[in-house]
N, CA and C of each residue as an Amber inpcrd file, in Angstrom:
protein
   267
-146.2680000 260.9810000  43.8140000-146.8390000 262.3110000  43.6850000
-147.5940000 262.6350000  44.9690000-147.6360000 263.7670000  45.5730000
-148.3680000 264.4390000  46.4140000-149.9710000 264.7920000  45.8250000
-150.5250000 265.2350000  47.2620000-151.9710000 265.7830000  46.5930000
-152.1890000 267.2680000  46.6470000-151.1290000 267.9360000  47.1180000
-150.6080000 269.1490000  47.3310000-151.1920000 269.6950000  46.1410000
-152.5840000 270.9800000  46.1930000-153.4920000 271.5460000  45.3220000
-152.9390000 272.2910000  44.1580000-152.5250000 272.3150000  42.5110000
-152.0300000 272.7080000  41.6540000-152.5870000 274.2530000  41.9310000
-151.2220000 275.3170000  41.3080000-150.8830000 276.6740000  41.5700000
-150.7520000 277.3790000  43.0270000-150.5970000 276.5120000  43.8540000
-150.2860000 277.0980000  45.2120000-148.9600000 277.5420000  45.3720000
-149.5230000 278.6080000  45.8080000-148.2390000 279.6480000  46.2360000
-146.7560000 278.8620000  46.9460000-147.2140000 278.5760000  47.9980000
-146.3920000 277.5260000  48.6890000-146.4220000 275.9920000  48.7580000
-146.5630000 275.6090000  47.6550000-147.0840000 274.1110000  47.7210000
-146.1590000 273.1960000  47.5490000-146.3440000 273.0420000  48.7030000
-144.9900000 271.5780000  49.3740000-144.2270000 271.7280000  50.5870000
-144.5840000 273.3030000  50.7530000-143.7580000 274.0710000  51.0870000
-143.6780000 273.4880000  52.9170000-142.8570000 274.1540000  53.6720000
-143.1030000 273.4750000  55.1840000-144.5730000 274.0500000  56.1100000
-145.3920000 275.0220000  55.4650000-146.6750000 275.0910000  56.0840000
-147.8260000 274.1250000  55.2650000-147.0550000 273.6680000  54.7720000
-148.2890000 272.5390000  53.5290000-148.6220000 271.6010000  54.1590000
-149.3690000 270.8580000  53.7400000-150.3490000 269.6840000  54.2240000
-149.5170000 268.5250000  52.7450000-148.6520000 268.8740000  52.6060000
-147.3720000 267.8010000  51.8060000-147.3530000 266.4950000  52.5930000
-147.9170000 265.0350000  51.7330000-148.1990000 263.8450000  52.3620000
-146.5970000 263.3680000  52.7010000-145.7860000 264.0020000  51.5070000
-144.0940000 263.9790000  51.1490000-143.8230000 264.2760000  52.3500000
-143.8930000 265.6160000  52.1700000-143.0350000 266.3710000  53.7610000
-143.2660000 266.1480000  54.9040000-144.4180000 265.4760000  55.4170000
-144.6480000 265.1320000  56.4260000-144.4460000 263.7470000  57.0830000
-143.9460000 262.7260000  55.7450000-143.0720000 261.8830000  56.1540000
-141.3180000 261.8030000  56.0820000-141.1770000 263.1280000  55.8900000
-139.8970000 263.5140000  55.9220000-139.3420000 263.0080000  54.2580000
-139.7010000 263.1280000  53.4160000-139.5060000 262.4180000  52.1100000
-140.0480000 263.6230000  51.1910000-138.8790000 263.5950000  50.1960000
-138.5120000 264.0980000  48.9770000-139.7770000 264.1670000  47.9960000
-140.5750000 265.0750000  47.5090000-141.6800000 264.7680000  46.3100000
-140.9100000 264.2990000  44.9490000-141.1440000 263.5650000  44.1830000
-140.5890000 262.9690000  43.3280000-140.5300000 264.1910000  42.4240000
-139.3860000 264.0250000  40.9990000-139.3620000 265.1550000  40.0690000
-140.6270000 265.3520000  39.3380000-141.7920000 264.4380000  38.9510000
-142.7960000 264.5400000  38.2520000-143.8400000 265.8870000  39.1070000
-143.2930000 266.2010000  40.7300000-144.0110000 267.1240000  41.3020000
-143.8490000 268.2100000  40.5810000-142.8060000 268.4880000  40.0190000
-142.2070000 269.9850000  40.1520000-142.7710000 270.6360000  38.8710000
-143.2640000 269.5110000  37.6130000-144.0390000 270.1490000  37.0110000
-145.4470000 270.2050000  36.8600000-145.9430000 270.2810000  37.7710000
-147.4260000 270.4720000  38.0990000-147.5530000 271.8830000  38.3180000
-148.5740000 272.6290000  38.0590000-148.4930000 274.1800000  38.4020000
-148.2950000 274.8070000  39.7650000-147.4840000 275.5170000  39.4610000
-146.9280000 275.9430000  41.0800000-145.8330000 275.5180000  41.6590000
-145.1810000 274.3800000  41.2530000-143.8830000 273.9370000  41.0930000
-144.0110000 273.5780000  42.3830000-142.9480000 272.4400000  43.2280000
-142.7620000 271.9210000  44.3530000-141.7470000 272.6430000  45.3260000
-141.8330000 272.8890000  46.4480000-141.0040000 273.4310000  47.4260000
-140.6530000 272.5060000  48.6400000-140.5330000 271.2170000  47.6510000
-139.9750000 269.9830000  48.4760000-138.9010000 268.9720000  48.0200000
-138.2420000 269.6120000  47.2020000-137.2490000 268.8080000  46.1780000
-135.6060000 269.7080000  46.5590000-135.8900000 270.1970000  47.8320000
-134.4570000 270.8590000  48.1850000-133.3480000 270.1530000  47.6320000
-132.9100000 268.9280000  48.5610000-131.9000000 268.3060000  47.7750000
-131.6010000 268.0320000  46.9100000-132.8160000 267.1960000  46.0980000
-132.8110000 266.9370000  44.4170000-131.7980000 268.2940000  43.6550000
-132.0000000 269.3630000  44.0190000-131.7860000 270.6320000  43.4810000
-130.9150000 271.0190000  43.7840000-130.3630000 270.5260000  44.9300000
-128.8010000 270.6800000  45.5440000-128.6460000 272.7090000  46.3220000
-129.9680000 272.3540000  46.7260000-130.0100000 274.1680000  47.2010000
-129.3310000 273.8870000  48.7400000-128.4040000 275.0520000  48.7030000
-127.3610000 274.8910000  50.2200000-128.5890000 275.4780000  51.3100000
-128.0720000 275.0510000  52.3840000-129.0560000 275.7540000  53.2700000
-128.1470000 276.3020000  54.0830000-128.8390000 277.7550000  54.1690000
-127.6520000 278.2450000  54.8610000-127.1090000 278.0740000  56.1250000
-128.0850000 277.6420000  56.8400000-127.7020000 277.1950000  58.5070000
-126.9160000 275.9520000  58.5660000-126.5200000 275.6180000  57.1740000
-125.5910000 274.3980000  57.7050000-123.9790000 274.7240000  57.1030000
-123.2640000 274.3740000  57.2170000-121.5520000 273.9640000  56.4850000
-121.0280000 272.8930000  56.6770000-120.3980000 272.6140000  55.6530000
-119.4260000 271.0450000  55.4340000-118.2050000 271.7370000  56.1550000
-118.1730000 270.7850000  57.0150000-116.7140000 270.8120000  57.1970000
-115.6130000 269.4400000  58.2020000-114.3170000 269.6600000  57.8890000
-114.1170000 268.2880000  58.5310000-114.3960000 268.1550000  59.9130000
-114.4910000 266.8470000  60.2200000-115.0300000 266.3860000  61.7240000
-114.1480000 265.2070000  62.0020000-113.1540000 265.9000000  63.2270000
-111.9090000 265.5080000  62.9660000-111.9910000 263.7850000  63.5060000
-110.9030000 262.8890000  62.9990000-110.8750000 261.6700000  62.9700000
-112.4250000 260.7580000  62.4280000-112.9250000 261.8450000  61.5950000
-114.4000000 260.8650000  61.2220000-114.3580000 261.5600000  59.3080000
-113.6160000 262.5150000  58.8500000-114.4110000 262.7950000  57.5410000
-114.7960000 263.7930000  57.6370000-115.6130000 264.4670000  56.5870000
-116.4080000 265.5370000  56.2610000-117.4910000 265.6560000  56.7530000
-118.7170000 266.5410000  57.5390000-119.8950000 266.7530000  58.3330000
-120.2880000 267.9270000  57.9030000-121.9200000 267.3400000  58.1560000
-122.9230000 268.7160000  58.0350000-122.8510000 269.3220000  59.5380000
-122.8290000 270.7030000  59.5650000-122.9980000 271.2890000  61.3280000
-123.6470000 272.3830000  60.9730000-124.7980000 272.4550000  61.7300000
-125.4320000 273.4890000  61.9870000-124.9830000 274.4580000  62.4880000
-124.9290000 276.0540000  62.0190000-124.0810000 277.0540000  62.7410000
-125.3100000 277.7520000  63.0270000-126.6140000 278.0520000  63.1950000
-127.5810000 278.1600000  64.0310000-128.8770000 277.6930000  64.1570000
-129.7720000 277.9070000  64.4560000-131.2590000 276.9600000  64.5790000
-131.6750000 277.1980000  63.7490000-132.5920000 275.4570000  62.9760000
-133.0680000 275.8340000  62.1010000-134.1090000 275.0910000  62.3130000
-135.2300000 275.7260000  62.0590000-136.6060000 275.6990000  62.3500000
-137.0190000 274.1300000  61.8060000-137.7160000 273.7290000  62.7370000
-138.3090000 272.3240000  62.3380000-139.1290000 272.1790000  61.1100000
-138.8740000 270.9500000  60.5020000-139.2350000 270.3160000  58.9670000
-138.4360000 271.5770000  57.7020000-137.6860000 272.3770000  57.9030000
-136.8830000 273.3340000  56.7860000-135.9660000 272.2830000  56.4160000
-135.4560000 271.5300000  56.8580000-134.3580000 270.8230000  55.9640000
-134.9470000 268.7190000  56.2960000-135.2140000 268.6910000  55.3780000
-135.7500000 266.8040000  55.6540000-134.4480000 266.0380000  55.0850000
-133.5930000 266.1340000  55.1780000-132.6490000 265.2480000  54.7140000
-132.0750000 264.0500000  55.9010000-132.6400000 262.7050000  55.8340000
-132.4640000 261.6080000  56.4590000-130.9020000 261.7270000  56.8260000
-131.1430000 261.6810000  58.8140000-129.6990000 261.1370000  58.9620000
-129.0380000 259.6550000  59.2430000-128.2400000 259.4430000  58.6040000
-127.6300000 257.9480000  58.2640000-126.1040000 258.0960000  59.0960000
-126.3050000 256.5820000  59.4390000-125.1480000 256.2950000  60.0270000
-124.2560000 255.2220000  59.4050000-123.0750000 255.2890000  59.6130000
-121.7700000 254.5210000  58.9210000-122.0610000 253.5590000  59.5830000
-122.0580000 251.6270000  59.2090000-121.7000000 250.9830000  60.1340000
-120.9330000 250.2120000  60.0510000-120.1210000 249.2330000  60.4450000
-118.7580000 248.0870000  59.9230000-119.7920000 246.8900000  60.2090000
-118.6480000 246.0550000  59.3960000-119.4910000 244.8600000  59.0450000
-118.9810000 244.1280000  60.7030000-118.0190000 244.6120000  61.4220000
-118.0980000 243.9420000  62.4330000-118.8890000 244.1740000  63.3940000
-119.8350000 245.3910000  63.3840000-121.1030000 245.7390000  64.3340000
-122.3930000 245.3520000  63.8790000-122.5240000 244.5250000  62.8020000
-123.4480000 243.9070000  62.4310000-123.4910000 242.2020000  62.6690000
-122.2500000 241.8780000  62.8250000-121.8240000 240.0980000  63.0390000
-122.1170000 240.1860000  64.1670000
């Protein structure tokens, strides 16, 4: 849980003082029912953002791509990389 102040307008939100958001991390679902609801559970919620699209990325799979700027801390979703077990031996 965050300490993000119950009934705030924007609370969680990317001008918040969110202990979550500011380590780039998800507020758990128990946030969202606290008064004022959480504006840090994007993914959980599966809300698209519009500055991004899936699409293929050829000889690798499916990719997120940004089709214009999007303002710092609006989307916290950790980027991960594929690795083979032969770049780890």
């Amino acid at each position: 849980m965050c300490d993000c102040p119950p009934g705030d307008k924007n609370r969680c939100g990317p001008n918040s003082k969110c202990t979550n958001r500011a380590i780039l991390q998800e507020c758990p679902e128990a946030c969202e029912a606290v008064q004022g609801g959480c504006n840090n559970r994007g993914v959980s919620r599966k809300e698209v953002n519009p500055a991004v699209e899936i699409r293929e990325a050829p000889g690798k799979g499916m990719g997120a791509f940004a089709i214009r700027d999007i303002p710092k801390q609006m989307y916290n979703e950790p980027a991960m990389e594929v690795t083979t077990i032969m770049e780890i031996v």
